[in-house]
Backbone as CSV, one residue per row, in Angstrom:
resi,resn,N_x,N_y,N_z,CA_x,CA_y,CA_z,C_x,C_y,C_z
1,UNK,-16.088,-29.975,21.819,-16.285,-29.137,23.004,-17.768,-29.132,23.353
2,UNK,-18.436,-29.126,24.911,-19.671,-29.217,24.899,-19.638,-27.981,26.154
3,UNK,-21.026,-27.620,25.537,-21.400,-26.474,26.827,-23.027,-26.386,27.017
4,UNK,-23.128,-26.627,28.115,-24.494,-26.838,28.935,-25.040,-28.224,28.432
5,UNK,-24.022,-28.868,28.297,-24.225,-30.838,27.664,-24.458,-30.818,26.243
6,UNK,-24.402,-29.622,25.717,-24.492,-29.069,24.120,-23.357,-29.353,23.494
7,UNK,-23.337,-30.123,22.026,-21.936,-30.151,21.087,-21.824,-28.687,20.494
8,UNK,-20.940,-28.017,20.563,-20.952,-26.226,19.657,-20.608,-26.746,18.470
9,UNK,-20.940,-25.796,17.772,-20.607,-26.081,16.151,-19.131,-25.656,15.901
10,UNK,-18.587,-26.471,14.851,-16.815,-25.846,14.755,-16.570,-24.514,14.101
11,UNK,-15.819,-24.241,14.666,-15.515,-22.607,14.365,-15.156,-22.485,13.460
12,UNK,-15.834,-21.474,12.395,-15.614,-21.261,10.921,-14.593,-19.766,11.094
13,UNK,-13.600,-19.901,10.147,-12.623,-18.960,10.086,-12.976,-17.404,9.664
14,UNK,-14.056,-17.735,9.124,-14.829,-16.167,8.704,-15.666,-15.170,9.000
15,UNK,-16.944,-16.202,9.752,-18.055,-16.240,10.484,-18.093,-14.809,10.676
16,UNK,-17.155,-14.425,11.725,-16.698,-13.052,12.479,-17.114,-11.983,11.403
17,UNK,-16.766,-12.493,10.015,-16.814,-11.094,9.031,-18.220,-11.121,8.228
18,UNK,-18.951,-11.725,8.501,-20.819,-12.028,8.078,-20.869,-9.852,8.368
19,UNK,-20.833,-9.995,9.414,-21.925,-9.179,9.879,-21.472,-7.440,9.109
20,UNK,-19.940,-7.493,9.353,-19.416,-6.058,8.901,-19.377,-6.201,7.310
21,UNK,-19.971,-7.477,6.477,-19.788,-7.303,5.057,-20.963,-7.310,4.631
22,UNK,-21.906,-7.613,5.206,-23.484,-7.154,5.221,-23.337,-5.656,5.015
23,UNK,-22.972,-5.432,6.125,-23.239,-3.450,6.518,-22.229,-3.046,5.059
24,UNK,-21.488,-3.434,4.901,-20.688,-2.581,4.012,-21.142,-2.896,2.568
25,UNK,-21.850,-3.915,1.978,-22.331,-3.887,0.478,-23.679,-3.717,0.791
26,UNK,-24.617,-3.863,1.898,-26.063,-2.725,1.858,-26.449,-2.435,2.118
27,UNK,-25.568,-1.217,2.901,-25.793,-0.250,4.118,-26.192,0.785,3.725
28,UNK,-27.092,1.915,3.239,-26.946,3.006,3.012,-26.151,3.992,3.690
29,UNK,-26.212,3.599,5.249,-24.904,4.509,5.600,-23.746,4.325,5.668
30,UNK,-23.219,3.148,4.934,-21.954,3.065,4.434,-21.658,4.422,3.393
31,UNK,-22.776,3.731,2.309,-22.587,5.006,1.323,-22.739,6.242,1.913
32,UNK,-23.352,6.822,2.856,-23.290,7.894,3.161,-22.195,8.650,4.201
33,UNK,-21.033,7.378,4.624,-19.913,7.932,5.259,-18.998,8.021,4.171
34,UNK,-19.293,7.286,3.185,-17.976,7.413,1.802,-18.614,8.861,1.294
35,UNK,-19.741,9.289,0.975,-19.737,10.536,0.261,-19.544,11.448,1.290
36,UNK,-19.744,11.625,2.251,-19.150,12.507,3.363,-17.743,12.734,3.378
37,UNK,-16.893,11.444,3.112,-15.522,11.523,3.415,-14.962,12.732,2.022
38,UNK,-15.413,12.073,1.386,-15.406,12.920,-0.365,-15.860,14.507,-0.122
39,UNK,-17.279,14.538,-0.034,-17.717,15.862,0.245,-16.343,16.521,1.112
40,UNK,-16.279,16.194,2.249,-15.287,16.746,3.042,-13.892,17.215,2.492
41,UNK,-12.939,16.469,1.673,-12.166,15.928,1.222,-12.113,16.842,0.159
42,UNK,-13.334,17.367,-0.822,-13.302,18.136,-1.710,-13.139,19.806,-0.966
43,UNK,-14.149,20.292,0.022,-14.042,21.363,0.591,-12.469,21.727,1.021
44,UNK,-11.696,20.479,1.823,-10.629,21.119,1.925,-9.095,20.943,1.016
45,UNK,-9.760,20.501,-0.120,-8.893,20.627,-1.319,-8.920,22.138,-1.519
46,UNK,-10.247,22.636,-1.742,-10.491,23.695,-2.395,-9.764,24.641,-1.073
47,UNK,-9.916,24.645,0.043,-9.403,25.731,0.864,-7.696,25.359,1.065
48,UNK,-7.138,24.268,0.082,-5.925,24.523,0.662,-5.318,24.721,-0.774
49,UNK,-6.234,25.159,-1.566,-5.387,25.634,-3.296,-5.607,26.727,-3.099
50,UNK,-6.813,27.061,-2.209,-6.997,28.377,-2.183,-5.746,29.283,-1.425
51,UNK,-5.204,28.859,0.288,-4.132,28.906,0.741,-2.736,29.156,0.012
52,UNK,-2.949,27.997,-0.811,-1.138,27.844,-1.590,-1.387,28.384,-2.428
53,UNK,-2.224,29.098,-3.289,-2.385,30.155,-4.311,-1.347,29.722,-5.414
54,UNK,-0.930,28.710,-5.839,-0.248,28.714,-7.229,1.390,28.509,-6.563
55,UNK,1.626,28.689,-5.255,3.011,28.712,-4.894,3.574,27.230,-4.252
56,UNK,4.635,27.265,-4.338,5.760,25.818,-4.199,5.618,24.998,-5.013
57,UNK,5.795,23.927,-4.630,5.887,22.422,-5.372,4.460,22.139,-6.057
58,UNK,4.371,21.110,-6.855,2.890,20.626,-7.335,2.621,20.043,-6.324
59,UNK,1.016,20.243,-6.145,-0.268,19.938,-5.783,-0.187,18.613,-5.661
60,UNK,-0.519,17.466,-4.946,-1.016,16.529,-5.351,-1.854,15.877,-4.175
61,UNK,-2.233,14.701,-4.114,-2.936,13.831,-3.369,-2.423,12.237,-2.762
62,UNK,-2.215,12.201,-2.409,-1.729,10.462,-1.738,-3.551,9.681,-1.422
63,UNK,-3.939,8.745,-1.995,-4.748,7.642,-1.640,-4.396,6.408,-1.453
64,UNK,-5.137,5.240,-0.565,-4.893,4.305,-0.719,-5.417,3.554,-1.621
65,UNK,-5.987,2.369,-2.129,-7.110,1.702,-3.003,-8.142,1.054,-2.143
66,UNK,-7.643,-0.119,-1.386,-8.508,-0.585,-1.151,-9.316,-0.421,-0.129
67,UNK,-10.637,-0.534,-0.065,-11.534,-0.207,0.583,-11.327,1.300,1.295
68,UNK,-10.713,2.379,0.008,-10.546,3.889,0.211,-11.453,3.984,-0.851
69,UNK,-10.869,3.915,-2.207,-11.702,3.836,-3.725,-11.869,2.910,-4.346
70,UNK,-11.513,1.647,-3.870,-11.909,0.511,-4.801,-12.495,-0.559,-3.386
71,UNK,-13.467,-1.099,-4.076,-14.428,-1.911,-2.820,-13.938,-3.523,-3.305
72,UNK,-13.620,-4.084,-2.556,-13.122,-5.844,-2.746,-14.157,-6.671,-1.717
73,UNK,-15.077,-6.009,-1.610,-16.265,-7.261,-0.690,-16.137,-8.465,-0.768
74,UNK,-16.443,-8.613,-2.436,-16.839,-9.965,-2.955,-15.362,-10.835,-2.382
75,UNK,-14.367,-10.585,-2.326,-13.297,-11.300,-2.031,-13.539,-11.604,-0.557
76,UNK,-14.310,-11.021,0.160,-14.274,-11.239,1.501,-15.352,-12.569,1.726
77,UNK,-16.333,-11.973,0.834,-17.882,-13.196,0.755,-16.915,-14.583,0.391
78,UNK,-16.178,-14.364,-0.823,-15.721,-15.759,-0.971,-14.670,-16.449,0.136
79,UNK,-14.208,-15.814,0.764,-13.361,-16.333,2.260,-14.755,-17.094,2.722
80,UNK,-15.390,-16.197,3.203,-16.830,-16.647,3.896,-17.175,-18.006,3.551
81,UNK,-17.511,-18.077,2.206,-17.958,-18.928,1.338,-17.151,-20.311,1.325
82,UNK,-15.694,-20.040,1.472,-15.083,-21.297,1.418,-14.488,-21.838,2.904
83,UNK,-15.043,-20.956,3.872,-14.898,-21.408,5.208,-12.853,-20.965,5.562
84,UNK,-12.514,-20.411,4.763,-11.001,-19.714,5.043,-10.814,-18.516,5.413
85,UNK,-9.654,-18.273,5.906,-8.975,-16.873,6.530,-8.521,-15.822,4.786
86,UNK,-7.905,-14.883,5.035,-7.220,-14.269,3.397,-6.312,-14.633,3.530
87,UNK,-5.854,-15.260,2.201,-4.861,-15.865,1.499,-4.529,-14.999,0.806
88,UNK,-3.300,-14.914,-0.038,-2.451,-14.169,-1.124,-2.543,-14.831,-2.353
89,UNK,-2.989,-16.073,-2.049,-3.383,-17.221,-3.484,-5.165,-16.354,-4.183
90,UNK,-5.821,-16.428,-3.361,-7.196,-15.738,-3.008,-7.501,-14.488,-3.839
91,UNK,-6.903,-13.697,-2.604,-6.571,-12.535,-3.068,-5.928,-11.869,-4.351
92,UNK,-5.256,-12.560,-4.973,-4.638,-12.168,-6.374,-5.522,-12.683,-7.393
93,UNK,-6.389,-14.109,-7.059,-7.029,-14.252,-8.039,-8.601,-13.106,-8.503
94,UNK,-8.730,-12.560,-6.985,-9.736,-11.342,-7.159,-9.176,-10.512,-7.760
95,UNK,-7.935,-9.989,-7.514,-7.264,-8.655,-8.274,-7.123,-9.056,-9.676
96,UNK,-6.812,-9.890,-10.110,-6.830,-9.889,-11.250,-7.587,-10.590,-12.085
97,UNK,-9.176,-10.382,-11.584,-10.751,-10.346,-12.207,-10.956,-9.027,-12.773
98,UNK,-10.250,-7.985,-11.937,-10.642,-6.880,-12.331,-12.101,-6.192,-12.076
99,UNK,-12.564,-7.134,-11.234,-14.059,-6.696,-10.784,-13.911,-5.971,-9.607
100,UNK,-13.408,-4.681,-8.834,-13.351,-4.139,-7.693,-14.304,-3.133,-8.291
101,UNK,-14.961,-2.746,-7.409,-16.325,-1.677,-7.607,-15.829,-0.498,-6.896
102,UNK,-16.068,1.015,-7.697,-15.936,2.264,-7.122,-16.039,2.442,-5.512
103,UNK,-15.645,2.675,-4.764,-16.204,3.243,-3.272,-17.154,4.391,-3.731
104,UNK,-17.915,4.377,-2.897,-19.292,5.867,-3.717,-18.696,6.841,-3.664
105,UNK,-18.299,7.727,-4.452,-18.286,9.211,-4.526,-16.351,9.058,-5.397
106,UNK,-15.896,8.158,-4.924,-14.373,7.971,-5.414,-14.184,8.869,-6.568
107,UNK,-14.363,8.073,-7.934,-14.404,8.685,-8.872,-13.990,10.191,-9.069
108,UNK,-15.681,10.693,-8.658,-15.904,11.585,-8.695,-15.228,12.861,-8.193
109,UNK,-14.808,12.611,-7.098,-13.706,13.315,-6.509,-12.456,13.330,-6.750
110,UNK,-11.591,12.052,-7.374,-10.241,12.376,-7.707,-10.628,13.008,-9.469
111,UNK,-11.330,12.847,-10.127,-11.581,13.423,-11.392,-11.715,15.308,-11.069
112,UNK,-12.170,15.785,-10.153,-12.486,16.938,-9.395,-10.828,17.514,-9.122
113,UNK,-10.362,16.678,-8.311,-9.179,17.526,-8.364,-7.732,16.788,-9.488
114,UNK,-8.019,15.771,-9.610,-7.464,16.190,-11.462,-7.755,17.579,-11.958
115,UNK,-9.077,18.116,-12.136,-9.491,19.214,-12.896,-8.698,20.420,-12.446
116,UNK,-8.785,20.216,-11.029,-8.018,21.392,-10.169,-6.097,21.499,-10.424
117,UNK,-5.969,20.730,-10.824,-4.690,20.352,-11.696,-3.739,19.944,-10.518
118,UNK,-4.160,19.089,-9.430,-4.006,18.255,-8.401,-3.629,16.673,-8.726
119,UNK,-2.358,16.466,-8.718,-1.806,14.849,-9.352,-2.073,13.967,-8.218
120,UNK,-2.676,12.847,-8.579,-3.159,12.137,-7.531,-2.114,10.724,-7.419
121,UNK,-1.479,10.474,-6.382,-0.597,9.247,-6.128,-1.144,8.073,-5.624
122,UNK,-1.274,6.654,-6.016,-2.281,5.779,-4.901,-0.937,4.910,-4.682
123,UNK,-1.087,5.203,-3.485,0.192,4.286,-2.149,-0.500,3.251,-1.703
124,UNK,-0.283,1.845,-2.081,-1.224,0.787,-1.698,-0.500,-0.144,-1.426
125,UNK,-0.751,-1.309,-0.737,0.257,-2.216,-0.571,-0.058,-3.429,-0.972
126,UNK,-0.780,-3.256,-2.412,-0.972,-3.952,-3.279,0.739,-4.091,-4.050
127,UNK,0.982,-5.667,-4.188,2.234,-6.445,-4.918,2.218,-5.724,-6.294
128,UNK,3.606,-5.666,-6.892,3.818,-4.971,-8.023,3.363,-5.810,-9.054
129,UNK,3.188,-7.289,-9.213,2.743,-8.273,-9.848,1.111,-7.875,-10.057
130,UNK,0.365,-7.172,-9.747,-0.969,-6.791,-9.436,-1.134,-5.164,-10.503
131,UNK,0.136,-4.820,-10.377,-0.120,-3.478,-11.229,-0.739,-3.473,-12.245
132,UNK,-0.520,-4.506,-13.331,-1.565,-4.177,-14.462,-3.150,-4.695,-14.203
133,UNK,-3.355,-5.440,-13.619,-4.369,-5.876,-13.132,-5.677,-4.763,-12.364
134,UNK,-4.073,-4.055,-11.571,-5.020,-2.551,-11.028,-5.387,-1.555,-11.853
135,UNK,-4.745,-1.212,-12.611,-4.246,-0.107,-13.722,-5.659,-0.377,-14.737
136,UNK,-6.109,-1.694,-15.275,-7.056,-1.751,-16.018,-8.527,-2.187,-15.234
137,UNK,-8.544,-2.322,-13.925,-9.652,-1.962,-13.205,-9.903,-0.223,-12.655
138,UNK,-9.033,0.252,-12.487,-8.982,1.506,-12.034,-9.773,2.419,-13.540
139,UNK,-9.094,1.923,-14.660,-9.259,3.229,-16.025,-11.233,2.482,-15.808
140,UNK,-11.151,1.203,-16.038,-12.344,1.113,-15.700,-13.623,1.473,-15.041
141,UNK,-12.801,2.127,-14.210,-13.750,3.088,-12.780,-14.078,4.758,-13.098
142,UNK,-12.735,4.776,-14.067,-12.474,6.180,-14.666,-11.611,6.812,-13.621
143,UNK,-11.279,6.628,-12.506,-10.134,6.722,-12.141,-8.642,7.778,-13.029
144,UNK,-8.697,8.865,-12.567,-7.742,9.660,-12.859,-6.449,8.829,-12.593
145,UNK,-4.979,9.487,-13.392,-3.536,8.899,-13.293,-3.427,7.530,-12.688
146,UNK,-4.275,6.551,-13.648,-4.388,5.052,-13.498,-3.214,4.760,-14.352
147,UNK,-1.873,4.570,-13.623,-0.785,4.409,-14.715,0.549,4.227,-13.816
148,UNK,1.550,3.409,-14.355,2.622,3.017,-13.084,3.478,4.492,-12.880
149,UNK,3.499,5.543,-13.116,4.424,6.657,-12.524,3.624,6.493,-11.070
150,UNK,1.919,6.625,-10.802,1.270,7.068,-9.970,0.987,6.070,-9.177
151,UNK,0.847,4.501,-9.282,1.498,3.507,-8.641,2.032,3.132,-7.676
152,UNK,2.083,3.485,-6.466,3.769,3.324,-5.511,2.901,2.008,-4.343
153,UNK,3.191,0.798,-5.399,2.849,-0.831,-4.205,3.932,-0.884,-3.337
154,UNK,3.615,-1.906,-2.466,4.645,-2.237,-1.783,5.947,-2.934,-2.487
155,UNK,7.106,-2.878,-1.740,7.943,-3.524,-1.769,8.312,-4.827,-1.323
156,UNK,9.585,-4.540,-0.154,9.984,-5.297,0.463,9.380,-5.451,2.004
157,UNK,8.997,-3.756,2.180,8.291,-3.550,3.691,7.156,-2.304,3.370
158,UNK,6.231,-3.241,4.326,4.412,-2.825,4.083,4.379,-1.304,4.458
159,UNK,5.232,-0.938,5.016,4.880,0.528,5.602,5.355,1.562,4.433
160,UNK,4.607,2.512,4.587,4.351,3.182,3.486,5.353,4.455,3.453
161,UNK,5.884,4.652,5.110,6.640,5.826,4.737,7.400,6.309,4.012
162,UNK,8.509,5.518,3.509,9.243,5.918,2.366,8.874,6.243,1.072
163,UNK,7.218,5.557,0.461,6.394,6.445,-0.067,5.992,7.472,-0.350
164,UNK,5.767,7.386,1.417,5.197,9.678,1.295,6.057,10.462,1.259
165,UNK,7.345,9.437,1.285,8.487,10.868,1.434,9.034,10.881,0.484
166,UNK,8.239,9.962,-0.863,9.178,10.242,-2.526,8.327,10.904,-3.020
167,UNK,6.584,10.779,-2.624,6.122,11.973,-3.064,6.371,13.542,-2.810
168,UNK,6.204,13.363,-1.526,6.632,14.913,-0.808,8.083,15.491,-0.875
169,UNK,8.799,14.600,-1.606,9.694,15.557,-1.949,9.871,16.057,-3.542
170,UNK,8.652,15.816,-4.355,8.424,16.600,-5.599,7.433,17.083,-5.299
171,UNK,6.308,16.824,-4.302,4.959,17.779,-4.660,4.681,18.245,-2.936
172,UNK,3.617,19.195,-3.058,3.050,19.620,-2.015,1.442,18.762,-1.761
173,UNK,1.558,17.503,-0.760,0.847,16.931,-0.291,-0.148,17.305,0.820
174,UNK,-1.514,17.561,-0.139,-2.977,18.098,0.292,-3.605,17.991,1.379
175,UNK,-3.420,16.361,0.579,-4.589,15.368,1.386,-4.327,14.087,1.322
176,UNK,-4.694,13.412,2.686,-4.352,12.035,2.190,-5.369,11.226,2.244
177,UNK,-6.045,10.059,1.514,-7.206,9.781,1.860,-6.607,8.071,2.214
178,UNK,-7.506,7.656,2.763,-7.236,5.830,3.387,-8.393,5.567,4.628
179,UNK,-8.170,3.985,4.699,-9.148,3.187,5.361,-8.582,2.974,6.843
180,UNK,-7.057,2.833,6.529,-6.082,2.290,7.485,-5.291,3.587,8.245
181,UNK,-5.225,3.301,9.616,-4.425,4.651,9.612,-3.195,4.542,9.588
182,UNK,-2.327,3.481,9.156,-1.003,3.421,9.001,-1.051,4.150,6.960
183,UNK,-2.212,4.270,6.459,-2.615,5.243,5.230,-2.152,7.052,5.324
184,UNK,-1.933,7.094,6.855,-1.824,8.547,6.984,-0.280,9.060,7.651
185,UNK,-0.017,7.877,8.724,1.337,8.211,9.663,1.811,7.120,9.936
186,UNK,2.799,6.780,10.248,3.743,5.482,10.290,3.518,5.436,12.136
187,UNK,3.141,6.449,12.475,2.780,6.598,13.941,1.733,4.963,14.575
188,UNK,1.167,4.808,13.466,0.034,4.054,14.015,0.503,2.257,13.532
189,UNK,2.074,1.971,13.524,2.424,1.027,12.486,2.942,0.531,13.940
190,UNK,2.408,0.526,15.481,2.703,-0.610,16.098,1.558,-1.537,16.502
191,UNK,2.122,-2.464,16.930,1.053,-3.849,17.339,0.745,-3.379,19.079
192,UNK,-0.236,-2.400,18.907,-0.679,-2.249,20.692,-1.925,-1.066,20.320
193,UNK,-3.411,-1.971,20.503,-4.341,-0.853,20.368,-4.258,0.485,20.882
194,UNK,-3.633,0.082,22.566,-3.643,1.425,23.333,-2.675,2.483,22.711
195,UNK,-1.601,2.197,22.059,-0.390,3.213,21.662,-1.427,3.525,20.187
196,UNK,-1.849,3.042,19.351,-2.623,3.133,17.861,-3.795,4.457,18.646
197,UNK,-4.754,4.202,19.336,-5.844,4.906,20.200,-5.215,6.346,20.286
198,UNK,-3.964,5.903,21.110,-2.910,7.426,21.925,-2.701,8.442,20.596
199,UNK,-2.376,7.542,19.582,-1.610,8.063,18.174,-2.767,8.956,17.525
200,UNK,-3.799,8.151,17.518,-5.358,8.734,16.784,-5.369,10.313,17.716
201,UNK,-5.259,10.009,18.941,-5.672,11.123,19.950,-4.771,12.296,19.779
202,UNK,-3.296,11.861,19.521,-2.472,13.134,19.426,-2.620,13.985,17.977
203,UNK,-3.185,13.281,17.023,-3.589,13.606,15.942,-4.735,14.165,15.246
204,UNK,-5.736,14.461,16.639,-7.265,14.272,16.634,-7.526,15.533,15.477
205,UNK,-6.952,16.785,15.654,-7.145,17.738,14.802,-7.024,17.687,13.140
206,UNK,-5.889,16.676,12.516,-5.784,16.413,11.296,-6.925,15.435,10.612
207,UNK,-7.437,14.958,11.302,-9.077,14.034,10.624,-9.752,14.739,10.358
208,UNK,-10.739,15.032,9.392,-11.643,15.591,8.668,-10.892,16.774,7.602
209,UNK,-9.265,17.123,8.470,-8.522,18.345,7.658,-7.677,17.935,6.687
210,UNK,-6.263,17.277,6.921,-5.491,16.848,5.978,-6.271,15.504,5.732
211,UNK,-6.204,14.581,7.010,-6.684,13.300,6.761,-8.411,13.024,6.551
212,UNK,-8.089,12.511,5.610,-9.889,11.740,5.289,-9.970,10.449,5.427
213,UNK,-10.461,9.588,6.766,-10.489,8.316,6.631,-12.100,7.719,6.092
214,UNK,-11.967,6.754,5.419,-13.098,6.055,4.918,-13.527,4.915,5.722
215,UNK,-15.002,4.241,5.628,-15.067,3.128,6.659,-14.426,2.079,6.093
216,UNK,-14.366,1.334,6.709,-13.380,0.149,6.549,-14.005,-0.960,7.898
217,UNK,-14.903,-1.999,8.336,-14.920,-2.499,9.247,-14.977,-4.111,9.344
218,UNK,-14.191,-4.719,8.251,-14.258,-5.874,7.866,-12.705,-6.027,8.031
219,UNK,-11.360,-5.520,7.967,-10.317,-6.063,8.313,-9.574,-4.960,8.385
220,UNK,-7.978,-4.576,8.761,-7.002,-3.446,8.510,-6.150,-3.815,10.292
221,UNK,-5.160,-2.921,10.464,-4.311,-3.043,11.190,-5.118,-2.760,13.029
222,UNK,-6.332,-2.382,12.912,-6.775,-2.068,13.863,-7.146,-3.552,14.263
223,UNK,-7.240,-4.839,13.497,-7.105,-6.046,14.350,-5.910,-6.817,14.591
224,UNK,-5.094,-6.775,13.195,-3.257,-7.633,13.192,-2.929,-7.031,14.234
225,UNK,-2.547,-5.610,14.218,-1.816,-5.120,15.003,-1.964,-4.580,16.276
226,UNK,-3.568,-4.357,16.229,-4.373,-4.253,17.622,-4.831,-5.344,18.334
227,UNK,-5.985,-5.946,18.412,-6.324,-7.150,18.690,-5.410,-8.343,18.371
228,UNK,-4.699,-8.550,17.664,-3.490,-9.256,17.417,-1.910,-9.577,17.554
229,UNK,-2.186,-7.943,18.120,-0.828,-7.417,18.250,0.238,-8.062,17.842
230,UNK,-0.173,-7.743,16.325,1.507,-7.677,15.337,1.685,-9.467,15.174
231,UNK,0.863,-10.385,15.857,1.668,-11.883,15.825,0.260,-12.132,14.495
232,UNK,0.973,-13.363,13.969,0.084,-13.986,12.559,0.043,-15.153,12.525
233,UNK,0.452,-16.402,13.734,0.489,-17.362,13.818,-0.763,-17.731,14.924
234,UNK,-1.623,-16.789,15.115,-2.745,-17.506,15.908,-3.462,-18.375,15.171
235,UNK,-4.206,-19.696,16.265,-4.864,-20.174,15.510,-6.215,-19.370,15.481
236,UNK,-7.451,-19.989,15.091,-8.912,-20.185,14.786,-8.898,-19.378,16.002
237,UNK,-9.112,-21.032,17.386,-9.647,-20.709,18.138,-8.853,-19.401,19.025
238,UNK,-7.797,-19.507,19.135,-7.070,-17.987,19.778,-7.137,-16.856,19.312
239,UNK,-7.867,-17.081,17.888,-8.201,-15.178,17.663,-9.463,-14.936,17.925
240,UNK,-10.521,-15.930,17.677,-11.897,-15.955,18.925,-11.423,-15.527,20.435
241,UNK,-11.128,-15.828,20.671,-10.799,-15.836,22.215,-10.103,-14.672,22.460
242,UNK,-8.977,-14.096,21.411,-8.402,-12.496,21.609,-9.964,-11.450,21.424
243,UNK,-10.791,-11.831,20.077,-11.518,-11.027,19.910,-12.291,-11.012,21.146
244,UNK,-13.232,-11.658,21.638,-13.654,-11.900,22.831,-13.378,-11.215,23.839
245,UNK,-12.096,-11.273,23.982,-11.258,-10.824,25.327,-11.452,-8.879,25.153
246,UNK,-11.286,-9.050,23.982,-11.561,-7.146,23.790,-12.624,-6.388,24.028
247,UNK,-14.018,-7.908,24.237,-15.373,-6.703,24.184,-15.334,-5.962,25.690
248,UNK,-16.061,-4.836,25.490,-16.510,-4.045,26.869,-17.991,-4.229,27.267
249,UNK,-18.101,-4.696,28.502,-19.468,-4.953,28.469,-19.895,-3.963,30.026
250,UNK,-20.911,-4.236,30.705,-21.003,-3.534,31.946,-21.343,-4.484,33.032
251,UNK,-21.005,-4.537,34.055,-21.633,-5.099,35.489,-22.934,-4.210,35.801
């Protein structure tokens, strides 16, 4: 392809994610939206044990893992690195390095309401083949109820609702923490930014209260299913050209 009698260079499958994996392994205000989310997250733990005073069901917490409390950068650098999109070949061989690094403040906060005698569930849609792999990176982190009762990967289908509704029907669910917002409501599990946007908007009051979202700006459903809307057979150059098509600029 030539432009202005110029050869362009061929389009690398990753390129796109340079810039948001910079910001996210050495950003200081990365770290400072993850301890915010936490800080936050802890205050209204405490005002909603305070609320339920000892009454109904157990206490607990729903999280997601990745890029909520466990950071997988390096898996992204190596996409980068080898000029590819994410693979499931890829990807499993990172999970089971066992090298995923704390999100800042993680830890610290599900150990906090452990103490508060708050059972913490991580709903991830990490493959069940991955469980021990997670289980001994997680105790690693120190990670509270790192163990398959607390576990709930995907199955057969990525959406998580049937999840929250095997927790919530033994415990009284706090808080939910995640990157993704299909992490919080099945509301946000279609392929159309504008209906995902609408969903955020009708919901605007539960962010910062029940829901705690973490940053996340290197991949999640806000491009498959937004910018992508829901299809997985684009090539290279057609998801350049979707991304493209999305910026807002001004006349």
């Amino acid at each position: 392809m030539h432009e202005n009698g110029n050869v362009l260079p061929p389009l690398k499958l990753s390129d796109h994610t340079i810039q948001a994996v910079l910001w996210q392994q050495n950003a200081a205000e990365y770290r400072a939206l993850s301890y915010q989310a936490f800080n936050i997250a802890q205050l209204r733990l405490d005002q909603f044990l305070k609320e339920k005073d000892g009454k109904g069901k157990k206490a607990a917490i729903i999280t997601d893992i990745d890029e909520t409390v466990m950071d997988n950068t390096p898996s992204s650098v190596k996409n980068i690195e080898e000029n590819q999109e994410f693979s499931e070949e890829e990807w499993a061989q990172w999970v089971h390095q066992e090298k995923a690094t704390e999100v800042p403040g993680a830890a610290k906060f599900l150990n906090y309401a452990k103490a508060k005698g708050v059972e913490i569930f991580y709903v991830s849609n990490r493959v069940t083949s991955a469980e021990e792999a997670t289980i001994q990176n997680m105790k690693t982190l120190g990670f509270p109820y790192a163990d398959k009762a607390h576990l709930l990967f995907r199955g057969d289908q990525s959406s998580k609702k049937e999840r929250f509704e095997q927790v919530n029907a033994t415990h009284d669910v706090l808080l939910y923490l995640g990157d993704n917002l299909s992490d919080f409501s099945h509301r946000f599990e279609v392929p159309s930014t504008k209906k995902r946007n609408a969903a955020a908007d009708d919901l605007e009051s539960e962010f910062g209260n029940r829901f705690i979202v973490l940053p996340n700006p290197i991949y999640g459903d806000w491009e498959t299913k937004g910018i992508f809307k829901g299809k997985y057979n684009w090539t290279a150059k057609e998801k350049d050209s979707l991304r493209r098509a999305q910026l807002k600029s001004y006349h």
